[in-house]
N, C-alpha and C positions, 0 to 999 in steps of 0.2 A: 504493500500500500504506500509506505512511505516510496521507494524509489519511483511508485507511479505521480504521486503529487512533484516528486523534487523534477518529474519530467518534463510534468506542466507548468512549473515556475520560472525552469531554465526559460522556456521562450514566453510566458505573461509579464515575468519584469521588464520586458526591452517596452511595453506598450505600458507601462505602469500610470502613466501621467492620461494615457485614454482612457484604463478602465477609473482613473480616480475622479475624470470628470463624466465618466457614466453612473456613476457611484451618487456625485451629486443630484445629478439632474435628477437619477431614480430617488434619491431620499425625497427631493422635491417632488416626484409624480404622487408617492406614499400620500405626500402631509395634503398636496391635494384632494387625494381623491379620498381621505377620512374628514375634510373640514366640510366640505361641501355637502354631507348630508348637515352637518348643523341648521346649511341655511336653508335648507329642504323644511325641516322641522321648524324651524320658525317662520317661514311662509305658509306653511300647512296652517299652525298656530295660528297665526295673523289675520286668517280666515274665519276663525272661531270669534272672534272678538269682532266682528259686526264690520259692515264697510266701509266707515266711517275712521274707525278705530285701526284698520288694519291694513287699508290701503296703501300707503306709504310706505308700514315695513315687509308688507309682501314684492312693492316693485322693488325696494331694496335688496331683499334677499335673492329677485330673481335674476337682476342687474351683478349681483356678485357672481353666482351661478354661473353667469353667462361669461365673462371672466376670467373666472377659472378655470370654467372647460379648455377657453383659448391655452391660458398656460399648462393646462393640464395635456392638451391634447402635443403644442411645442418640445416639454420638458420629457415627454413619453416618445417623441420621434429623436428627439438629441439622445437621448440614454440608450436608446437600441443602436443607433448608428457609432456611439463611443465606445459599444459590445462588441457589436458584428464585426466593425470591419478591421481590430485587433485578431480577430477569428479568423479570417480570410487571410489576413499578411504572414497569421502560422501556417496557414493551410499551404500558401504558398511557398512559403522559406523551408517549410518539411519535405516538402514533394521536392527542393532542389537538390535538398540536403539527402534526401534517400539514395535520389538517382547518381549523385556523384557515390554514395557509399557503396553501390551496388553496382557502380561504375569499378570500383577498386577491387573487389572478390574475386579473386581465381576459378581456374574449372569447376575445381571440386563444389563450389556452391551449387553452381550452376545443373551439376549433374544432378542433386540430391532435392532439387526445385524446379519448380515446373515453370512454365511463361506466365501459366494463368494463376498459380497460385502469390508470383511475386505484382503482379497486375493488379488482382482481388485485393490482397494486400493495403498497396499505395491507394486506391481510388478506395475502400469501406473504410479500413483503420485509420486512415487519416482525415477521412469527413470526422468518422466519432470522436479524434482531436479537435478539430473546429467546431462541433457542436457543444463539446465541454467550455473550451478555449473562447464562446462566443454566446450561443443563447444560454447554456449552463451555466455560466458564472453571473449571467442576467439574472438567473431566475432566481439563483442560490442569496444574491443581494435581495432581491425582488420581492423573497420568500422570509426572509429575517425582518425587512424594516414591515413589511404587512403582518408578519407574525407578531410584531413587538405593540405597534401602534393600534392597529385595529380591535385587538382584545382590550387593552388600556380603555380604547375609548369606550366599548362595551361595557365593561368591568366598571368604569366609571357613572354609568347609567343604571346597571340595574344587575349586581355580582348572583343575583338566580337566576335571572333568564339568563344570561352567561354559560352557568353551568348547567342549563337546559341546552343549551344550543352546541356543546362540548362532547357530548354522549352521542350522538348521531355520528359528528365529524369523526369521533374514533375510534366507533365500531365500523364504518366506513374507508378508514384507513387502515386499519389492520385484514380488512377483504382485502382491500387494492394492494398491499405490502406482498402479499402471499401470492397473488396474483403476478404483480411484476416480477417476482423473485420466476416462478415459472416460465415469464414471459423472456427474460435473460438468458436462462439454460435455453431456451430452442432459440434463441436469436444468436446465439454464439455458435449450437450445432449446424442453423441455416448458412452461418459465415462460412463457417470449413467445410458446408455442402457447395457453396456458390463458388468456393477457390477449385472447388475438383473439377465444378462443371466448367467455371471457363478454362481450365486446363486443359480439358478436352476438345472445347470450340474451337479454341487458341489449334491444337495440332490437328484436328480434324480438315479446319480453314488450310495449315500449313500444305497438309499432304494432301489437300483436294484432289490430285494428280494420279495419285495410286489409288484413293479411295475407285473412282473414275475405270482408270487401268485394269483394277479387277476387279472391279463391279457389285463393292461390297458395301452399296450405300444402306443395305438392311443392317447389316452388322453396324455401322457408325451411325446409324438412327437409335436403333437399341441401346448401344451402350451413354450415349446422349441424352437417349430419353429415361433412362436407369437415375442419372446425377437429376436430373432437372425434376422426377419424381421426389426425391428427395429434398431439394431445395421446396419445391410444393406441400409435402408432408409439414415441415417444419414450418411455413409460413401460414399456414392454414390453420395449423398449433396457436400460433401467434393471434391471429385471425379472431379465433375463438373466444381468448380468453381477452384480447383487446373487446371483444362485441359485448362480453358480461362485464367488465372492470369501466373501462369506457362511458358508458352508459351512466354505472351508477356515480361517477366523479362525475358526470352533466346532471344528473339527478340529485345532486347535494344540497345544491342551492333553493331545489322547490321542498327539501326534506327541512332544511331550518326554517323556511320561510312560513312549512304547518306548525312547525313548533313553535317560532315568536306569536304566531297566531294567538298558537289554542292559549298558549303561557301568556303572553303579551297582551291577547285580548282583555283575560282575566282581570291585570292590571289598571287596565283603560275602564272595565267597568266596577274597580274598586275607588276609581279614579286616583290611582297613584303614578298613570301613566297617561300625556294627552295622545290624543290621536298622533299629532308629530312626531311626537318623541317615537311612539309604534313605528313612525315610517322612515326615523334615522335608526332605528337596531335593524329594522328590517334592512335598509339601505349597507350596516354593516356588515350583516350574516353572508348578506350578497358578494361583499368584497372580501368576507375570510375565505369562501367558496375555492376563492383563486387561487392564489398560494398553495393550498391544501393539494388540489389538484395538480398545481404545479410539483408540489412536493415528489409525487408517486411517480411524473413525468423524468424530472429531473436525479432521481435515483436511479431511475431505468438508462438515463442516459448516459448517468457516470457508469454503471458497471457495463455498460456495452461500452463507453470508452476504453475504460481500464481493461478489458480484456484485446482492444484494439492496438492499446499500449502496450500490453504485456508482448503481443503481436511485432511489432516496431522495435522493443529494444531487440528482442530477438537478431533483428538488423542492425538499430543503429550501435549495439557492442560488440560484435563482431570487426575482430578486425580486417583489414584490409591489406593485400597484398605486400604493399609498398609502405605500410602507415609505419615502421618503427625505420624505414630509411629518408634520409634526409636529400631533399630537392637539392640539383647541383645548380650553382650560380648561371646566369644566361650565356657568358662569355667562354664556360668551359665546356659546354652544353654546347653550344656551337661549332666546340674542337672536337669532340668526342670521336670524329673518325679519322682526325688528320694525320694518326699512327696506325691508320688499319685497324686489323678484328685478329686474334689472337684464342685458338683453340686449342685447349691442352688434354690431354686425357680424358674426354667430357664423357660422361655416361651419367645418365639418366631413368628414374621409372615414376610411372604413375602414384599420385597417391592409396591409389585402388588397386594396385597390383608388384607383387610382388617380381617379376619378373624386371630385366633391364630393359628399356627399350632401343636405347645407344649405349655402346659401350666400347669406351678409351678410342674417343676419335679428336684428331688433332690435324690440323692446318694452321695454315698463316693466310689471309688477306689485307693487301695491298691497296691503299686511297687508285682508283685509276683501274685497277683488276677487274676480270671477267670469269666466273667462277659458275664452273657447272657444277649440279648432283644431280646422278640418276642410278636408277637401281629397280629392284622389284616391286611390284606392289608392298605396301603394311611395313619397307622397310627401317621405316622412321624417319623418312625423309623431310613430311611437314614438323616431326617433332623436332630435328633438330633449329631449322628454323624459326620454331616459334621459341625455341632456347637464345637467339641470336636477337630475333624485337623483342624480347623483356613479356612475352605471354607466358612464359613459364621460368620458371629458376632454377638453374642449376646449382650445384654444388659452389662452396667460395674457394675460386683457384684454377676454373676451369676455364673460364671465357673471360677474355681480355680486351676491352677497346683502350688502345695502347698499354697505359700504368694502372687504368680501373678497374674494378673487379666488376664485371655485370654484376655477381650475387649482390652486390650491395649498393647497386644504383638503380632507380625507380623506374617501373615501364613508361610512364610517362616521356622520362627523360632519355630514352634510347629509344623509344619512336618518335623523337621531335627529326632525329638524325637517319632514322633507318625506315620506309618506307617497303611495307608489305602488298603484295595483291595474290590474292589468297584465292586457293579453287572454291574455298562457299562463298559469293559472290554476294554481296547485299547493297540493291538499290534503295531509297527512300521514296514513297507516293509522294512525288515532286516532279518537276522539271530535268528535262537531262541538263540543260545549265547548272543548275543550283546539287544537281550530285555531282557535277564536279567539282564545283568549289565548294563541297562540304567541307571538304578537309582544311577550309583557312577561316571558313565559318565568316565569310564577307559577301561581300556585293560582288558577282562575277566578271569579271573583267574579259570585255567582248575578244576584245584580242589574243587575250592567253588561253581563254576558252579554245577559239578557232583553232590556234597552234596545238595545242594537245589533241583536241578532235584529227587533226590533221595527220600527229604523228602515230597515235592509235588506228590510225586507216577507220575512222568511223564519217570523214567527211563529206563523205559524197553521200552514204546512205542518211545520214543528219538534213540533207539537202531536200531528200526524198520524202520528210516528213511534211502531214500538214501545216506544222506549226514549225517547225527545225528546231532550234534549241529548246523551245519555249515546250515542246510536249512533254504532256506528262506520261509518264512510264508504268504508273500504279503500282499497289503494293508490291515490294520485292521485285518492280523491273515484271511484272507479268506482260507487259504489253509488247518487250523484247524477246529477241531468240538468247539464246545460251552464249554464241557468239557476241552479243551487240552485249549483251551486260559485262562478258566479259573485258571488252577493249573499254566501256565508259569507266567500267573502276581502274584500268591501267590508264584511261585519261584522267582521273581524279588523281591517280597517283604521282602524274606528270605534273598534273598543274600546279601541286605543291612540294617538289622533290625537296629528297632530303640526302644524306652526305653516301648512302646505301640503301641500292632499290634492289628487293627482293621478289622474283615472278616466281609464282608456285603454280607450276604447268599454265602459264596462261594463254598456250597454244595449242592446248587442245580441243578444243570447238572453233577454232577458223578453218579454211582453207588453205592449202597450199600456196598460192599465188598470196593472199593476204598475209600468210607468217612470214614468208619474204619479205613484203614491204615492213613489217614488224621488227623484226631482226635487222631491217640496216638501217633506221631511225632508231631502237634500240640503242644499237652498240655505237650510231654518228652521234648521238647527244645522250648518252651517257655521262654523269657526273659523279666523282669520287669512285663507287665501286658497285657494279653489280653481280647479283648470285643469281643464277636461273635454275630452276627445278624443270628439267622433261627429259624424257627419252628421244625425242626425235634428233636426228644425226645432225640435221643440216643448222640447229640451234649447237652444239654440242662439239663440231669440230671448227667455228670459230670465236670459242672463248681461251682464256689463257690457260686455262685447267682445269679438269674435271675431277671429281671425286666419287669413288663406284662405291653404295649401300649395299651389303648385302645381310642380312639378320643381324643388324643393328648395329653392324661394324663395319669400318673403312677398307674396304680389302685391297683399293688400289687409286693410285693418286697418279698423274700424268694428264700431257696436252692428249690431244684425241689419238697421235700416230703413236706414241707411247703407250695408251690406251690400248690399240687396237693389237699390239704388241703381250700386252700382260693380265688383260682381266679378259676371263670367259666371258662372261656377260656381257661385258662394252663389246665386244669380237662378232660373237652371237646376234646383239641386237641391231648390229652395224649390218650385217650378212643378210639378215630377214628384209630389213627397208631396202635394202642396194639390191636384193633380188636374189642370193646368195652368192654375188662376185663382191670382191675385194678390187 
């Protein structure tokens, strides 16, 4: 409980000066809306006393009335707006704060969590922060100054009919307690019902492709409609016990209003009570009603917070890949490859598995170098490179850009310098413009745009578009082939290079005629040093050296005539594309 409040305080002190003048204005809505019955009861009164007599202080009373609603109705729109919109600037600063946190986690997060469950996540648990953070903290004010003042003034008129009107509100509230208490347990089991079901939307959407493929839209209806059954089960729970609790917190206010009656009648014809005085308790019982209601509201909403919260640290104390290493200055940042890339012994394995994936492979590259690997499938060819841009961490002592040790420099900071385009390939629902200058996260610049299109060999078919740069692509590039998304993330890649550009097979979905023009734009503006990942020959015999993978070890290093000289493999797979001559 406590580290849930110390959650909500970390970000409600920065707004401390809003909620202290919503604080105000609500004490001020309070004093209004308990003085105002007074002048109710003395205009009432004033009519009793003939018209002669009473004239004057009934248009007085109603002239006040009129008055205070204005301030009443002012002081009640400034007090929600000095609530809310503190609500809304958490709501915002958590959602940016999640995404860089979850920007930072490694694979292993990743595997053990689903798209739709970390999705569910940020868009429920973080409304039930802005609902605590915003009308919650309204009500909880809201509910203390009407709970303090409006029995006073009660209590001040007539301390039986008080405790007449007191016995109803608490046998009423202890139904609605037991009530919301049921109403929280299925609102929490609907939550981690609705994180599974969009889990499933989430990849169902993904693989729309294979669902399709083989035809097994019964089987992804069923298991779809299995989650979303349950999300129904649990809201319908809700449902229920909302239609009986509900009700009777609307029905409160006509239950005290029988009882000032029958009570309060008595009074009026004992005559220890005038008719007005009746119609200011009555006008009070009406405004305990609120609060009261609010109460059972506002309890409901703190523990579906708190369970939203408990949801969230689960994220925001987890650490982060890179969080115990320290950001390098800009200027060294900048050098980071002006001594090449330095491979020593590297071997590698999964958090999840016990096996090596790499093991004891070492090179040297060179600022200016052309650097193949190819090998067999699964031989750990993208693992080694995602050890080289900071996606995975090796051991300390293994990979060297120049005198630093990757292990202990941040992925941020070696992909400011190292520039990947990777075979899973991901567009943005945008523009082919603005996916290419994703990566500077600025205004696209027509002309670097063109240049990179150009050297990607995507500019004629750009031409061919209705719109040419300005088309949008849709999710994940759906509206391209394999090829076209291909060359636009090697044109992203282009347009904001860095000191080492790394291709991971990005020629295998062109053409032949198109990898040629790819390859001598390549390797003609080329800067600092590139590594290519493919088998194809004609990529492979002119780089400066290649490096042959074969079950996770380096078995053989040489230019391609060396190559074709000492590794089976490179020999073999040189034979099959050349038709089997040398």
């Amino acid at each position: 409980m406590w580290s849930k409040l110390s959650f909500i305080l970390s970000y409600t002190h920065r707004f401390k000066w809003w909620y202290t003048g919503g604080v105000l204005f609500l004490l001020l809505t309070i004093w209004v809306s308990v003085t105002i019955p007074e002048y109710v009861q003395q205009g009432i009164d004033s009519i009793a006393g003939g018209r002669d007599a009473g004239s004057g202080l009934m248009l007085r009373a109603v002239l006040t009335i009129l008055v205070m609603s204005l301030v009443l109705m002012v002081a009640r729109t400034l007090s929600r707006i000095l609530f809310f919109i503190p609500g809304r600037l958490i709501e915002r600063q958590l959602k940016g704060e999640m995404f860089r946190k979850l920007a930072s986690f490694g694979k292993d997060y990743y595997e053990n969590n689903s798209s739709g469950s970390i999705i569910s996540r940020i868009n429920n648990d973080i409304n039930g922060v802005r609902m605590i953070t915003g009308f919650g903290l309204l009500q909880i004010f809201n509910i203390a100054f009407s709970l303090s003042l409006t029995p006073y003034k009660m209590w001040m008129m007539s301390p039986r009919l008080t405790l007449y009107t007191i016995i109803p509100i608490f046998v009423v509230f202890v139904i609605v307690r037991f009530g919301m208490a049921y109403m929280v347990k299925n609102t929490h089991l609907r939550m981690e019902a609705l994180q599974r079901l969009s889990g499933r939307i989430i990849s169902f959407l993904s693989g729309n492709a294979v669902i399709k493929s083989y035809n097994i839209h019964r089987w992804a209806e069923e298991k779809t409609d299995e989650e979303n059954v349950n999300v129904y089960d649990y809201g319908l729970r809700i449902s229920w016990v909302r239609s009986f609790v509900m009700p009777l917190m609307g029905g409160m206010e006509q239950i005290l209003k029988v009882v000032v009656l029958m009570a309060g009648g008595m009074l009026v014809i004992k005559t220890d009570f005038t008719i007005g005085q009746l119609t200011e308790f009555i006008a009070y019982a009406a405004l305990l009603t609120h609060p009261i209601s609010g109460l059972g509201w506002v309890l409901t909403a703190f523990q579906q917070g708190f369970v939203g919260i408990s949801s969230l640290q689960t994220i925001m104390n987890r650490k982060g890949v890179d969080d115990d290493r320290k950001a390098l200055a800009p200027e060294m940042r900048t050098r980071l490859f002006d001594n090449g890339l330095q491979v020593r012994h590297l071997s590698y394995r999964y958090h999840n598995d016990e096996d090596y994936v790499l093991s004891d492979i070492s090179f040297d590259l060179k600022p200016g170098q052309v650097m193949g690997i190819t090998g067999p499938v699964g031989v750990g060819k993208s693992t080694l490179i995602n050890c080289i841009n900071g996606y995975l961490k090796p051991e300390s002592g293994q990979l060297w850009f120049g005198s630093l040790d990757a292990a202990r420099l941040r992925g941020d900071d070696i992909r400011q310098v190292v520039r990947t385009v990777g075979q899973e390939v991901f567009l943005f629902s945008d523009t082919i413009e603005n996916n290419i200058a994703f990566g500077e996260g600025l205004v696209p610049d027509d002309e670097r745009v063109g240049d990179v299109l150009y050297r990607s060999a995507m500019a004629d078919e750009i031409e061919r578009f209705p719109k040419g740069r300005r088309t949008m692509v849709g999710e994940k590039g759906i509206m391209l082939s394999g090829g076209q998304k291909q060359r636009i993330s090697l044109a992203r890649a282009l347009y904001s290079p860095g000191k080492l550009l790394i291709l991971d097979d990005v020629f295998s979905a062109v053409d032949t005629e198109t990898e040629r023009f790819l390859i001598r734009e390549l390797f003609k503006f080329r800067q600092g040093g590139l590594i290519i990942i493919s088998n194809r020959m004609s990529v492979l015999e002119r780089t400066d050296f290649n490096i042959v993978l074969e079950g996770g070890r380096l078995t053989a290093m040489g230019t391609h005539q060396q190559l074709l000289e000492t590794s089976d493999f490179y020999r073999n797979t040189h034979d099959i594309q050349e038709g089997g001559k040398r």
